[in-house]
SEVEXKE-768039 format. One record per residue (C-alpha): residue in one letter; z, y, x. Coordinates in steps of 0.25 Angstrom, whole numbers, plus 5000, padded with zeros to 4 digits. Example, Ala and Ser with C-alpha at 12.3 -4.5 7.8 and 13.67 -1.06 7.14 Angstrom:
# SEVEXKE-768039
<code = A, Z = 5031, Y = 4982, X = 5049>
<code = S, Z = 5029, Y = 4996, X = 5055>
***
This chain:
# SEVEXKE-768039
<code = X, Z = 5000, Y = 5000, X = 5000>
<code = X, Z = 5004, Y = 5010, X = 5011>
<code = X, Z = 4990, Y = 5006, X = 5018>
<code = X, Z = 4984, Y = 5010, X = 5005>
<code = X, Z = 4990, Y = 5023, X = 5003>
<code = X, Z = 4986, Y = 5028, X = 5017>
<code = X, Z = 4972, Y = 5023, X = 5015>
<code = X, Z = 4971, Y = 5029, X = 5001>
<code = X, Z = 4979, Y = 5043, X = 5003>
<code = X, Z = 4981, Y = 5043, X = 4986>
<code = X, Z = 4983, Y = 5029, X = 4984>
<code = X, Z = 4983, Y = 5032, X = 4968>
<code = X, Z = 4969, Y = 5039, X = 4969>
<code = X, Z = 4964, Y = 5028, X = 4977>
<code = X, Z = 4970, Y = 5017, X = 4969>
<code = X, Z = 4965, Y = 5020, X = 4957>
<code = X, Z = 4949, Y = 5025, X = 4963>
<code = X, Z = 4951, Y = 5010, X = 4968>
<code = X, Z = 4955, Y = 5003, X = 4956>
<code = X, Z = 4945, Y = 5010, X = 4948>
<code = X, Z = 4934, Y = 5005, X = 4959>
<code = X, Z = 4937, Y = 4991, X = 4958>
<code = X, Z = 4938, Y = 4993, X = 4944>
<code = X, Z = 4925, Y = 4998, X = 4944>
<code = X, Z = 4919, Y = 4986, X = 4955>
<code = X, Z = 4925, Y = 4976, X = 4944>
<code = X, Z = 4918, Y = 4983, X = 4931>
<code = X, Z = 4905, Y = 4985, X = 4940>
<code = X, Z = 4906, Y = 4970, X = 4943>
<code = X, Z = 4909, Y = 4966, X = 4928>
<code = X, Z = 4896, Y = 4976, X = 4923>
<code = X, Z = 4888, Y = 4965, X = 4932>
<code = X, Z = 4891, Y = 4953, X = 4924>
<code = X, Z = 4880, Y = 4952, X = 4915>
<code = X, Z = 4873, Y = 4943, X = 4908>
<code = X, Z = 4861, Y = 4945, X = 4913>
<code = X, Z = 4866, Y = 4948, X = 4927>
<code = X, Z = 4859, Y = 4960, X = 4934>
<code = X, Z = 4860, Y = 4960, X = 4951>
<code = X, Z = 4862, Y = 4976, X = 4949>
<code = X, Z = 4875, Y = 4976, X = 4942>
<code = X, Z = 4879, Y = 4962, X = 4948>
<code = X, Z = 4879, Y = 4968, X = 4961>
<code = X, Z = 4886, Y = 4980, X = 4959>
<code = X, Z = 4900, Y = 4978, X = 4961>
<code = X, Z = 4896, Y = 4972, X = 4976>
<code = X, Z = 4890, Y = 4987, X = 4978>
<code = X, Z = 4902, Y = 4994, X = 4972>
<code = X, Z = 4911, Y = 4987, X = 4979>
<code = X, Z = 4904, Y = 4990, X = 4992>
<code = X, Z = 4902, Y = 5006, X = 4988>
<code = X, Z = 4918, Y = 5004, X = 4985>
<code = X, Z = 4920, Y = 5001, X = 4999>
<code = X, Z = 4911, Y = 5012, X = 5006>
<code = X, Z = 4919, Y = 5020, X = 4995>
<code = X, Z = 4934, Y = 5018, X = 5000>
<code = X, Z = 4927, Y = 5019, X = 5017>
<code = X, Z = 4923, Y = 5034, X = 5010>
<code = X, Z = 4937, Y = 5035, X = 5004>
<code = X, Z = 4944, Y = 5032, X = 5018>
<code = X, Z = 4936, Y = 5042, X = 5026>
<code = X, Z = 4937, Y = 5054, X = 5014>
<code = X, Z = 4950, Y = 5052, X = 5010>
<code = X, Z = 4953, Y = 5056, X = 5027>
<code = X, Z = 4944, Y = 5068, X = 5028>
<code = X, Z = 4953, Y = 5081, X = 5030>
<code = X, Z = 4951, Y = 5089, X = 5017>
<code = X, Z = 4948, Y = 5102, X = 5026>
<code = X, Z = 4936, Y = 5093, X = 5032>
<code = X, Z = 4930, Y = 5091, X = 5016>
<code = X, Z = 4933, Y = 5103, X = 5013>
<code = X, Z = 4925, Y = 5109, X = 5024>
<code = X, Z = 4913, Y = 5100, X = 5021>
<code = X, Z = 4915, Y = 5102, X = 5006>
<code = X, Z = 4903, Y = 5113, X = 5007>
<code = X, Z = 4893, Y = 5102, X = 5016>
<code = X, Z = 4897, Y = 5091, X = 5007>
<code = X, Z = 4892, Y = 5102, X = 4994>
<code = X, Z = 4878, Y = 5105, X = 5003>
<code = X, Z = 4877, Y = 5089, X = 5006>
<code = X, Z = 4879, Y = 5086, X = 4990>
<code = X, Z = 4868, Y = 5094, X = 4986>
<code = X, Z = 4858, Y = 5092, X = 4997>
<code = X, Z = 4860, Y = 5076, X = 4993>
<code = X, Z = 4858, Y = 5082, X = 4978>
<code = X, Z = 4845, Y = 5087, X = 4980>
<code = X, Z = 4840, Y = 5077, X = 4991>
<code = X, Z = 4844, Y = 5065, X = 4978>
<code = X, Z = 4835, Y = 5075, X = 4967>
<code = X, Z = 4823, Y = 5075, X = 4980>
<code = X, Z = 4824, Y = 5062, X = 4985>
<code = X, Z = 4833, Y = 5053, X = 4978>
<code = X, Z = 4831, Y = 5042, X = 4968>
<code = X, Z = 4834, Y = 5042, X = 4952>
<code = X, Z = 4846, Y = 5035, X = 4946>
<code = X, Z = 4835, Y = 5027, X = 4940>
<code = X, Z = 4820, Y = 5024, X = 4940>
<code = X, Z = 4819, Y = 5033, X = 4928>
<code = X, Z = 4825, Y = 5045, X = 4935>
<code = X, Z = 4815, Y = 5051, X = 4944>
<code = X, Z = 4827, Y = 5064, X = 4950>
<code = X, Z = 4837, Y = 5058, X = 4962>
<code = X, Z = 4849, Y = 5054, X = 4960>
<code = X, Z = 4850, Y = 5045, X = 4972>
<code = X, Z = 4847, Y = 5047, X = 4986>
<code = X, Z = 4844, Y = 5034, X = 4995>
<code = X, Z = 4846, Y = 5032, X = 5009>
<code = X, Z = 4844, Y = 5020, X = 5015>
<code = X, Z = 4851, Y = 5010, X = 5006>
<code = X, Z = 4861, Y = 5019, X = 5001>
<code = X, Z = 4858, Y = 5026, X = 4988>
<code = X, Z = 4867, Y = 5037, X = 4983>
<code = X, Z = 4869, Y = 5046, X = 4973>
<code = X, Z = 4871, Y = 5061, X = 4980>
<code = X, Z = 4878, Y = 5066, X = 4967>
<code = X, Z = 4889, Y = 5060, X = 4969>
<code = X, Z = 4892, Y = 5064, X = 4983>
<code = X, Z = 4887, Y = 5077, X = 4976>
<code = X, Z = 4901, Y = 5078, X = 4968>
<code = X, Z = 4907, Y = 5077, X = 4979>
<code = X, Z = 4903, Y = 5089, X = 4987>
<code = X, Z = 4901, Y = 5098, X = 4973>
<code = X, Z = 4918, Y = 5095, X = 4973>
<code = X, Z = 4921, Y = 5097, X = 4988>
<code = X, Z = 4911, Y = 5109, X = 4986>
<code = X, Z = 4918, Y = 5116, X = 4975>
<code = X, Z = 4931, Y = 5111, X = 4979>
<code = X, Z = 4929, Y = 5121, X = 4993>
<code = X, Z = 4922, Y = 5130, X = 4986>
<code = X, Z = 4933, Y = 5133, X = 4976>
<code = X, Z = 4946, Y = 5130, X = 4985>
<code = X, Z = 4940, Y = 5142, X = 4994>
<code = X, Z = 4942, Y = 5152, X = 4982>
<code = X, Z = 4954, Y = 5161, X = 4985>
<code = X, Z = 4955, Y = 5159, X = 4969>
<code = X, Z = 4953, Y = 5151, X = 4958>
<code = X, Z = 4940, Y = 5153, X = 4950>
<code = X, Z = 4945, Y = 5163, X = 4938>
<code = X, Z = 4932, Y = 5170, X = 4933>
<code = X, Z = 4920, Y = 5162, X = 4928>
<code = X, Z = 4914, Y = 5169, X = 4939>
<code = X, Z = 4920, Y = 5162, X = 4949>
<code = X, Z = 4915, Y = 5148, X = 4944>
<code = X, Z = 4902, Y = 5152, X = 4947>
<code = X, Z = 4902, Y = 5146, X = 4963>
<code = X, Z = 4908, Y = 5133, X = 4961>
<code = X, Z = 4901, Y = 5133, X = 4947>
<code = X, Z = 4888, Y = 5134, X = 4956>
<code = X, Z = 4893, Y = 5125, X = 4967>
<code = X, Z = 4894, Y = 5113, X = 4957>
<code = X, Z = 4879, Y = 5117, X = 4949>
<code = X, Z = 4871, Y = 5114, X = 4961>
<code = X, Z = 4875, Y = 5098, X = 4962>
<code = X, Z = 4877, Y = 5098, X = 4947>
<code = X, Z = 4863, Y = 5102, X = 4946>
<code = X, Z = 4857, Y = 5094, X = 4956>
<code = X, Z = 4863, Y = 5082, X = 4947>
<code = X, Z = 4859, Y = 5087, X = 4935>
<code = X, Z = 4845, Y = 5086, X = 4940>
<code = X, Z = 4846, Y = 5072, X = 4945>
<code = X, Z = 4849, Y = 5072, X = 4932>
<code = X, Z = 4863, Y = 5067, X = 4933>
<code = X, Z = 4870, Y = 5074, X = 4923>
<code = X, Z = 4884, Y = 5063, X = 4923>
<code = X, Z = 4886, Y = 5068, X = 4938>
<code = X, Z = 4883, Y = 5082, X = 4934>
<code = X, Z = 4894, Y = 5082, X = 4926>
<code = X, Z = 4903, Y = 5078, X = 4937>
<code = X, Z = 4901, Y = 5090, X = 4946>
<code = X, Z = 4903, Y = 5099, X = 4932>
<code = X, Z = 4916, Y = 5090, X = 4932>
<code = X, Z = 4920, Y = 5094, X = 4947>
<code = X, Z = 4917, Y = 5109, X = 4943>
<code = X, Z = 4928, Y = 5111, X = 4932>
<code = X, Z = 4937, Y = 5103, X = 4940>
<code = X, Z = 4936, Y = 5110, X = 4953>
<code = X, Z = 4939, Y = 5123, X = 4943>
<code = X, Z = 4950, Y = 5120, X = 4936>
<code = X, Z = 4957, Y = 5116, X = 4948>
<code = X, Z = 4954, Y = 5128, X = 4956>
<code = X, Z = 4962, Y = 5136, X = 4945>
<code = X, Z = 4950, Y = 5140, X = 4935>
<code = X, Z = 4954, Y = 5144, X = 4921>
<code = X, Z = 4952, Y = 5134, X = 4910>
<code = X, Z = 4945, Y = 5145, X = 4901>
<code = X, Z = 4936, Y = 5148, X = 4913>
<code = X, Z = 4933, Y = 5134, X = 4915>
<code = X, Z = 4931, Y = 5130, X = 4901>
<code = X, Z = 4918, Y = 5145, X = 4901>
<code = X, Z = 4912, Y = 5138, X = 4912>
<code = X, Z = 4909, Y = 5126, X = 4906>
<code = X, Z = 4907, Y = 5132, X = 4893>
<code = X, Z = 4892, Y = 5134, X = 4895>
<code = X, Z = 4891, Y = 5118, X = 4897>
<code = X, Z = 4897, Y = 5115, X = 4883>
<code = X, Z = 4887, Y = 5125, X = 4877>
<code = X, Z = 4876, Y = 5118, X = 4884>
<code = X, Z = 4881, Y = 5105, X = 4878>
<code = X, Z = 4885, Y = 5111, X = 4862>
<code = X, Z = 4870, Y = 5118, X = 4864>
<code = X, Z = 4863, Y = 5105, X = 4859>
<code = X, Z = 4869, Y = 5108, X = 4846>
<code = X, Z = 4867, Y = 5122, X = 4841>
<code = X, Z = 4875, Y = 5124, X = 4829>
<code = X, Z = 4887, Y = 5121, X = 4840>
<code = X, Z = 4882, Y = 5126, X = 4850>
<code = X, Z = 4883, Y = 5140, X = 4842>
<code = X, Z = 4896, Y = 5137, X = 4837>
<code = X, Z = 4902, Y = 5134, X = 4853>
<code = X, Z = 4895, Y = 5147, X = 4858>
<code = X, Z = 4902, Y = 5156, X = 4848>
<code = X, Z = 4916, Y = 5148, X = 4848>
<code = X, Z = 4912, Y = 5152, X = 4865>
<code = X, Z = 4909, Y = 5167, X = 4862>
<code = X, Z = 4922, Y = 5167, X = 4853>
<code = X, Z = 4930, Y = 5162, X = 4863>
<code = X, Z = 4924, Y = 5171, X = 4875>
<code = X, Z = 4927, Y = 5185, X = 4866>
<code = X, Z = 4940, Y = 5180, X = 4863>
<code = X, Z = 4942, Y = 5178, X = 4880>
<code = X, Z = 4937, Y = 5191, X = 4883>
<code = X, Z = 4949, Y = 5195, X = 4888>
<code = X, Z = 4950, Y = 5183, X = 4900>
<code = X, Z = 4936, Y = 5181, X = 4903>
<code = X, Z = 4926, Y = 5193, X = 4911>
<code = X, Z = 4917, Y = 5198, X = 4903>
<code = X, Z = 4906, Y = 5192, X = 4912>
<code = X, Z = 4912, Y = 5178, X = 4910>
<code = X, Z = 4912, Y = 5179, X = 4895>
<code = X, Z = 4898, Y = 5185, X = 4897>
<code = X, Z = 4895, Y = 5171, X = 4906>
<code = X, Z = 4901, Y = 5163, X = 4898>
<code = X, Z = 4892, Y = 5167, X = 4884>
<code = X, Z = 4881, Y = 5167, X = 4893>
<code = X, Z = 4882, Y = 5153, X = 4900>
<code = X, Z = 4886, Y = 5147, X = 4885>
<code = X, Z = 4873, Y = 5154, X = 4880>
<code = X, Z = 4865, Y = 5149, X = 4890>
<code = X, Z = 4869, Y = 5136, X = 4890>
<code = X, Z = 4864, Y = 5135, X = 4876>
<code = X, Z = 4851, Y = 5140, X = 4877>
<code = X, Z = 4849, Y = 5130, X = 4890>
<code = X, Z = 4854, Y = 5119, X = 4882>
<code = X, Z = 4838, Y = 5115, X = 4878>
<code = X, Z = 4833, Y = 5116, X = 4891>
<code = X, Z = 4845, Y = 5108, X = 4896>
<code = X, Z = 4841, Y = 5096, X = 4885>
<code = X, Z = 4827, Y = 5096, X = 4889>
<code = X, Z = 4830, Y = 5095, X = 4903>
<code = X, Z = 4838, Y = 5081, X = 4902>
<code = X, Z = 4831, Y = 5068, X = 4903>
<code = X, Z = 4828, Y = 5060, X = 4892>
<code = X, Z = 4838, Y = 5051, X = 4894>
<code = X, Z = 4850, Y = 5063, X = 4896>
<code = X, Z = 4846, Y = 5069, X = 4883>
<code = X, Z = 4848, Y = 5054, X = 4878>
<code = X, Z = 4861, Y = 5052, X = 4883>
<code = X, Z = 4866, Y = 5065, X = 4875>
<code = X, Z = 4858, Y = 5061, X = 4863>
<code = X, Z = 4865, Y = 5046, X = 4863>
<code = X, Z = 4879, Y = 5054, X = 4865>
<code = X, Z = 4879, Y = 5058, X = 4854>
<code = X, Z = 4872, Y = 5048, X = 4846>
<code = X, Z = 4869, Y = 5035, X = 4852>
<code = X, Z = 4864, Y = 5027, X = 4842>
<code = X, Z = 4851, Y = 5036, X = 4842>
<code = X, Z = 4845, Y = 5026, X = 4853>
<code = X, Z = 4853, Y = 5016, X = 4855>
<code = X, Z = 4844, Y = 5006, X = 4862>
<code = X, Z = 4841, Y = 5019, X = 4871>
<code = X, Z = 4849, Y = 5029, X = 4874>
<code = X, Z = 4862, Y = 5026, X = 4868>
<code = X, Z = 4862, Y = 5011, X = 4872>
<code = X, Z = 4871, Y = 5017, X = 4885>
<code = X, Z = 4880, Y = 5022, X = 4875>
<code = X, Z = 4880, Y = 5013, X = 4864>
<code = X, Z = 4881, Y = 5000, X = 4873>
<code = X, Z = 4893, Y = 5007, X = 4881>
<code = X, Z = 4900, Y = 5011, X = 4867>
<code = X, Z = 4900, Y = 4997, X = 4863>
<code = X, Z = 4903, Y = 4989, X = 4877>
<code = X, Z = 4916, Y = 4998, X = 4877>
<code = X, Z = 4920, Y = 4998, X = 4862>
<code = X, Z = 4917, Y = 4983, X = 4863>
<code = X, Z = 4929, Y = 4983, X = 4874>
<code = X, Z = 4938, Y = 4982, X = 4865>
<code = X, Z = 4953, Y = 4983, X = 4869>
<code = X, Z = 4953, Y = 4974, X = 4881>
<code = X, Z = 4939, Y = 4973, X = 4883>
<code = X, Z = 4929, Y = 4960, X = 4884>
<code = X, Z = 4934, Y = 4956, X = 4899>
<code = X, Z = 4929, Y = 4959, X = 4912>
<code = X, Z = 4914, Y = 4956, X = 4914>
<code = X, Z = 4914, Y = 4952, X = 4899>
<code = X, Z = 4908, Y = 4963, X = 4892>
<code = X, Z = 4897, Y = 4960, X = 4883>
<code = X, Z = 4889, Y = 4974, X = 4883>
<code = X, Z = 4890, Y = 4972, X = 4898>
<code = X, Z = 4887, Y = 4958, X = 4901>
<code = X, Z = 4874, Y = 4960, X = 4892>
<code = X, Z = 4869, Y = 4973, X = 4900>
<code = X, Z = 4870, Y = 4981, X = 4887>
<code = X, Z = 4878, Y = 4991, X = 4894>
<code = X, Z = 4870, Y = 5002, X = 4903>
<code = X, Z = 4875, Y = 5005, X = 4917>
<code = X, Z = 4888, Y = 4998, X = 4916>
<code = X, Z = 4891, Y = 4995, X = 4930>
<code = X, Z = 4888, Y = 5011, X = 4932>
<code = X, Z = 4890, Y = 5020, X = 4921>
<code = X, Z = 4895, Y = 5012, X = 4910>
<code = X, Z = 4905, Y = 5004, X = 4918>
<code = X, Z = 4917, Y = 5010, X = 4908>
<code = X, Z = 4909, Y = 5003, X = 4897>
<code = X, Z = 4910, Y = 4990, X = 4906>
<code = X, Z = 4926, Y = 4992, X = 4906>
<code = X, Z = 4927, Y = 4997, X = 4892>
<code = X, Z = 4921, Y = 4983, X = 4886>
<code = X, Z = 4926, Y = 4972, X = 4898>
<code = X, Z = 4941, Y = 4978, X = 4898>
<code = X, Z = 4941, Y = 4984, X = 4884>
<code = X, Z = 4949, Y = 4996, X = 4880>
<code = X, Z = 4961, Y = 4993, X = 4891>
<code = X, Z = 4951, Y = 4992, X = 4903>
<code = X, Z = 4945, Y = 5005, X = 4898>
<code = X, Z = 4956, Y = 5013, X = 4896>
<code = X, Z = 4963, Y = 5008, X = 4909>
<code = X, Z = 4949, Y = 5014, X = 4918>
<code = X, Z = 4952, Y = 5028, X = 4911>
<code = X, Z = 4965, Y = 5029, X = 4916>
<code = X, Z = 4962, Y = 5022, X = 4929>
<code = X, Z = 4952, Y = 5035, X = 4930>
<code = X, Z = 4963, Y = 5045, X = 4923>
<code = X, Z = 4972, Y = 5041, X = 4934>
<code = X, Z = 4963, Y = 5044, X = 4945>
<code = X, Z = 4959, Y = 5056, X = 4939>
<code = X, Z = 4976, Y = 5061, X = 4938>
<code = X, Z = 4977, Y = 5058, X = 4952>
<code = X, Z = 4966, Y = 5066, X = 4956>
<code = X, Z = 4972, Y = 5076, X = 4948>
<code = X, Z = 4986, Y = 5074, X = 4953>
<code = X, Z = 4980, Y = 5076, X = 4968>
<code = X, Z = 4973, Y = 5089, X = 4966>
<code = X, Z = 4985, Y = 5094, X = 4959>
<code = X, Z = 4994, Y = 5091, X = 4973>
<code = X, Z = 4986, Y = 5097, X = 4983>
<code = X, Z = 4985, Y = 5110, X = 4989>
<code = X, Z = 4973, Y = 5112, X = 4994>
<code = X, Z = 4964, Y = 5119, X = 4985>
<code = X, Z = 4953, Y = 5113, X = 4992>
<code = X, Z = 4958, Y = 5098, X = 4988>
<code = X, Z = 4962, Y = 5101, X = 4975>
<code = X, Z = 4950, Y = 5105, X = 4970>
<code = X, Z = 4942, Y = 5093, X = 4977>
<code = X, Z = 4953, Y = 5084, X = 4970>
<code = X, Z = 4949, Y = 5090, X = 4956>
<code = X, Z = 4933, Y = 5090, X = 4958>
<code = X, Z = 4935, Y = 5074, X = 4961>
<code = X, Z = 4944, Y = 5074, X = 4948>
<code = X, Z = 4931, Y = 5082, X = 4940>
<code = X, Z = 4924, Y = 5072, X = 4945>
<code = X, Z = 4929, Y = 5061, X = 4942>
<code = X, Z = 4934, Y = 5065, X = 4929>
<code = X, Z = 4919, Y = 5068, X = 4924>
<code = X, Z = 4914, Y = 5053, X = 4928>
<code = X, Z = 4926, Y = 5047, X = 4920>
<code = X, Z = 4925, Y = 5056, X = 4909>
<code = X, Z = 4910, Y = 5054, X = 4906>
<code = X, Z = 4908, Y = 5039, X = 4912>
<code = X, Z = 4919, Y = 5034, X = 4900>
<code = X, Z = 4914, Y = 5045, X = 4890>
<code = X, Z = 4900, Y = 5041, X = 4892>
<code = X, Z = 4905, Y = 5026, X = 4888>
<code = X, Z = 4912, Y = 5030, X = 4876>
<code = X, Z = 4902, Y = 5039, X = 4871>
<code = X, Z = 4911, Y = 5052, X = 4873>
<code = X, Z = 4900, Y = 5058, X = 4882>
<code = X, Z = 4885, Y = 5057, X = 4884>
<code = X, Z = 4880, Y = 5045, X = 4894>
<code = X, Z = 4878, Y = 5052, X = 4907>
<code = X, Z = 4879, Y = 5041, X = 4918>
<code = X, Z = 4891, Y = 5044, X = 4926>
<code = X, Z = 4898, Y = 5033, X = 4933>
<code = X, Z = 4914, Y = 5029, X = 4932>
<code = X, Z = 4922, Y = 5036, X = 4945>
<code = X, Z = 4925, Y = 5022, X = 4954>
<code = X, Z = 4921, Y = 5012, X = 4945>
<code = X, Z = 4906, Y = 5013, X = 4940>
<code = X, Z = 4896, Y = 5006, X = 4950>
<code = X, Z = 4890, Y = 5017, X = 4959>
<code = X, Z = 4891, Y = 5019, X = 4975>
<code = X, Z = 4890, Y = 5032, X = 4976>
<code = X, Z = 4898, Y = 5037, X = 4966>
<code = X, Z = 4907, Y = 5025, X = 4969>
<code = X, Z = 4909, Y = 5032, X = 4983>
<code = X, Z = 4909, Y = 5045, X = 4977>
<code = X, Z = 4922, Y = 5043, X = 4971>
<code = X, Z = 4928, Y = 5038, X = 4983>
<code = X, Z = 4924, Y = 5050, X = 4991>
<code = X, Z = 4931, Y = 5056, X = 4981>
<code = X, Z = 4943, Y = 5049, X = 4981>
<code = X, Z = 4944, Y = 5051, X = 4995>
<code = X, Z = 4942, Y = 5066, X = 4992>
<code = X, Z = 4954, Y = 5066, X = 4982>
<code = X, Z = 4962, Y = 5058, X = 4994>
<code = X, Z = 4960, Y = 5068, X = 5004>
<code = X, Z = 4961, Y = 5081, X = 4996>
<code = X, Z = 4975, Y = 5076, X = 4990>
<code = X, Z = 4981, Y = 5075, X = 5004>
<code = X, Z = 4978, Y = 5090, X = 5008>
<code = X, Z = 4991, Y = 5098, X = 5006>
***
């Protein structure tokens, strides 16, 4: 146990980031047990396993970095991020043989997906480029540079188009803010012009949102500038009349994935078979679930991407209510402790680095289970340590070293 506390440096952190691995090497496993077996899925346990391994040698060597040494390669990490951003939408390879744009970038036999490493850097980024502010952000005005710090990788993504991880980096965002001491009003203005972009698809409440908005704006006049009220009005505006541009843009099969949301059985044999499938393999579940490697949706290949995406539909029908319920807390747990770290430190620097991993995270969790249950449109966005990826299997132990590291700075 001592041996293991050295090695680890938060031994609840890293306990629970390597249950939740194995976990997920075990559900990867039973997602291969088909009936008509497939060498793809089979196999990928074996490669996760070995992705795990690499994963903890990154760990050991992040989790030892001095955190002045990230801190002065935050910026060369940012540049390197989106240099590999644009080198995947130049060079690299689709997520599928449907998707013409880069996702990946191949190099030799490695293949890897440079928005994830992308995360990284956007937090290390911010997190330097916050913690060097004599203050903490007070006006709308003062959102401006991280605001814009964050949009270049999150547009990048967004043309790959990967709009799941997009939503990661808005998560890091509004995460990196609140800790740095932002008002809640303020924060809740910024993103204001996002839930108008989303309410515009409906006018009548679109209409309704806009002047609940414009009432609450007159009757804050007192503690906003008149130039942020002025913005804000705007943005919202703005936001609306982008709104059919913004439709027409998606892919056929984003503007799909919104459409099944909100009403699956309007294809399903298309469209909403993803969601529809996943639906029934959880609810199917039951209390205690089917027993491991015995789900029937599974075993017959009805369910899409379960060894990636839709591994919480894996868990939700072979270990049933119970099992499910147990992997939210598992991640609720890691998510506290996250917390509890950045609310321990000193260094400005750490804390904020600390809650742009928690953003993160959080974004993955909350989205991946939603998008199982039906609480929020498909977007194909992995689960943090246990869905199959190499990548972003390593991404999150980076990570976790990160969050090691930066709790040991007093």
């Amino acid at each position: 146990m001592t041996l293991f506390r050295r090695w680890a440096g938060d031994p609840v952190l890293v306990g629970l980031a390597l249950g939740l691995s194995f976990f997920g090497i075990a559900m990867i496993y039973s997602a291969g047990v088909l009936n008509v077996p497939s060498a793809v899925v089979q196999g990928a346990w074996r490669r996760q396993l070995l992705w795990l391994a690499l994963s903890l040698v990154a760990f050991t060597v992040v989790s030892r970095v001095p955190v002045r040494w990230v801190e002065w390669g935050a910026a060369p990490a940012y540049i390197m991020g989106i240099l590999l951003l644009g080198a995947a939408l130049a060079v690299g390879t689709g997520a599928g043989p449907a998707e013409s744009v880069g996702r990946w970038i191949q190099v030799g036999p490695i293949r890897f997906q440079p928005s994830e490493f992308a995360k990284i850097a956007a937090i290390l980024g911010l997190a330097r480029l916050v913690a060097s502010r004599p203050d903490p952000p007070s006006k709308l005005m003062d959102f401006i540079p991280p605001g814009i710090l964050v949009a270049v990788p999150l547009g990048l993504v967004v043309l790959q188009p990967d709009l799941g991880t997009a939503l990661a980096f808005v998560g890091i965002l509004f995460a990196a803010l609140f800790w740095s001491g932002a008002p809640i009003l303020r924060l809740f203005l910024l993103a204001s012009p996002g839930v108008a972009l989303i309410l515009s698809f409906d006018t009548r409440v679109w209409s309704i949102y806009f002047v609940g908005l414009g009432v609450a704006v007159y009757l804050l006049r007192y503690r906003l500038y008149l130039t942020e009220s002025v913005a804000v009005v705007l943005a919202n505006l703005a936001a609306g009349t982008v709104a059919l541009p913004v439709w027409n843009s998606l892919a056929d099969y984003q503007r799909n994935r919104l459409l099944v949301f909100l009403d699956p059985g309007m294809d399903p044999r298309g469209a909403g078979w993803n969601l529809i499938q996943s639906k029934v393999a959880i609810g199917s579940g039951g209390f205690l679930g089917k027993g491991f490697t015995q789900g029937t949706q599974k075993r017959l290949d009805f369910l899409p991407e379960q060894h990636t995406d839709f591994i919480f539909s894996v868990i939700g029908e072979e270990l049933g209510f119970v099992g499910s319920t147990f992997t939210v807390l598992l991640f609720a747990a890691l998510l506290y402790r996250v917390v509890r770290m950045a609310e321990q430190t000193s260094d400005p620097f750490a804390g904020l680095v600390l809650f742009g991993i928690f953003g993160a995270w959080l974004v993955h969790v909350f989205i991946n289970v939603g998008m199982t249950i039906g609480i929020v449109p498909i977007t194909g966005i992995p689960l943090p340590f246990v869905s199959y990826g190499g990548t972003f299997l390593l991404t999150c132990w980076v990570m976790t070293g990160l969050a090691v590291r930066m709790a040991q700075e007093d």
